[in-house]
C-alpha positions in Angstrom: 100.2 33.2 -155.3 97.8 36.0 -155.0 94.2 33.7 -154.9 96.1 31.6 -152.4 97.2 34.7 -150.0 93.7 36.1 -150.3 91.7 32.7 -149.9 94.4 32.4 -147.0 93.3 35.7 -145.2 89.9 35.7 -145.7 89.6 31.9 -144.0 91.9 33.7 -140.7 89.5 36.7 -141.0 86.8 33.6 -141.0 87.8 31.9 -137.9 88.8 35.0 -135.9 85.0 36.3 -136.8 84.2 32.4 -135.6 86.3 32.4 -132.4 85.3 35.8 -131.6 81.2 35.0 -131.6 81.8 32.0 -129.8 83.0 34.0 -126.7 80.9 36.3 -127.0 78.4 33.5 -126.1 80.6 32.5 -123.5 81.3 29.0 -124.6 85.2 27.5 -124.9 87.4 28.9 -127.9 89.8 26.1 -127.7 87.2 23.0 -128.4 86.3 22.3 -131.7 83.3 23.9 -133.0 81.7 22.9 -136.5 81.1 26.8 -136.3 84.6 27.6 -137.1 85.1 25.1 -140.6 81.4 27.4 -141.6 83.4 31.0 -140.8 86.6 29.6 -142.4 84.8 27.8 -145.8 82.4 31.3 -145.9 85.6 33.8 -145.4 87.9 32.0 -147.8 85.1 31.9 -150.3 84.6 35.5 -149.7 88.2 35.8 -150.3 88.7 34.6 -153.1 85.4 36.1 -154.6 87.4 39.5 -153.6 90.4 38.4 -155.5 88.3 37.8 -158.6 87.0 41.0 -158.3 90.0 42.8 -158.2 91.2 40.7 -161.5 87.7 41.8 -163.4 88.3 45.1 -161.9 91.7 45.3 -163.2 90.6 44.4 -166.6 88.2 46.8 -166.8 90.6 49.5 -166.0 93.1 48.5 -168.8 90.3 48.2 -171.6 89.3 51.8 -170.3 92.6 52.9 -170.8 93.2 51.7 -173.9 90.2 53.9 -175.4 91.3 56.9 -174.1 94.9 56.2 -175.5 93.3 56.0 -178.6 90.9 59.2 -178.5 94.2 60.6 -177.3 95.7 59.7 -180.7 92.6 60.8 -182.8 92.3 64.3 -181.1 96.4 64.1 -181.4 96.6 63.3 -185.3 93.2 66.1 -186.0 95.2 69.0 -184.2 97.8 68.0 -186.4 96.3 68.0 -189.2 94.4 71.8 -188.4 97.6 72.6 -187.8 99.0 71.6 -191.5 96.4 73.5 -192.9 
C-alpha cells in the first residue's frame, strides 16, 4: 500500500505544481494541458523514487543496528569475563 500512497501523492503534488504554473501564465486550469500528464508522470516517479529510498534507507538502519548489538555483546561478554578474573 505504501508505493501506491506515495506514487499517489507525489502525481497530486505533480499536477497541483502543473495547474499552479499554468496560471501563473495566465492560461485556463480547467482545459486539458499535455503539461499536466508531464508534472503528474515526473511527480509520481519522484514518488515512488522517495519510497525506495526510504526502504534502502530503512535497510541500512537495521544492518547498522545489528553491528552495534553485536559490539554490544562483545564489550558485554569481555567485561564479564575481567570481571571473573
Amino acid at each position: 500500500m505504501a508505493p501506491f500512497l506515495s506514487t499517489f501523492v507525489g502525481g497530486a503534488v505533480g499536477l497541483v505544481t502543473g495547474m499552479y504554473s499554468i496560471g501563473l501564465q495566465g492560461r485556463t486550469l480547467l482545459k486539458p494541458h499535455v503539461t499536466y500528464a508531464v508534472f503528474t508522470a515526473a511527480g509520481s516517479y519522484l514518488g515512488f523514487k522517495y519510497y525506495q529510498f526510504k526502504q534502502h534507507e530503512g535497510q541500512l538502519i537495521e544492518k547498522r543496528r545489528e553491528v552495534l548489538l553485536e559490539k554490544r555483546a562483545q564489550r558485554l561478554a569481555s567485561a564479564r569475563a575481567d570481571a571473573e578474573n
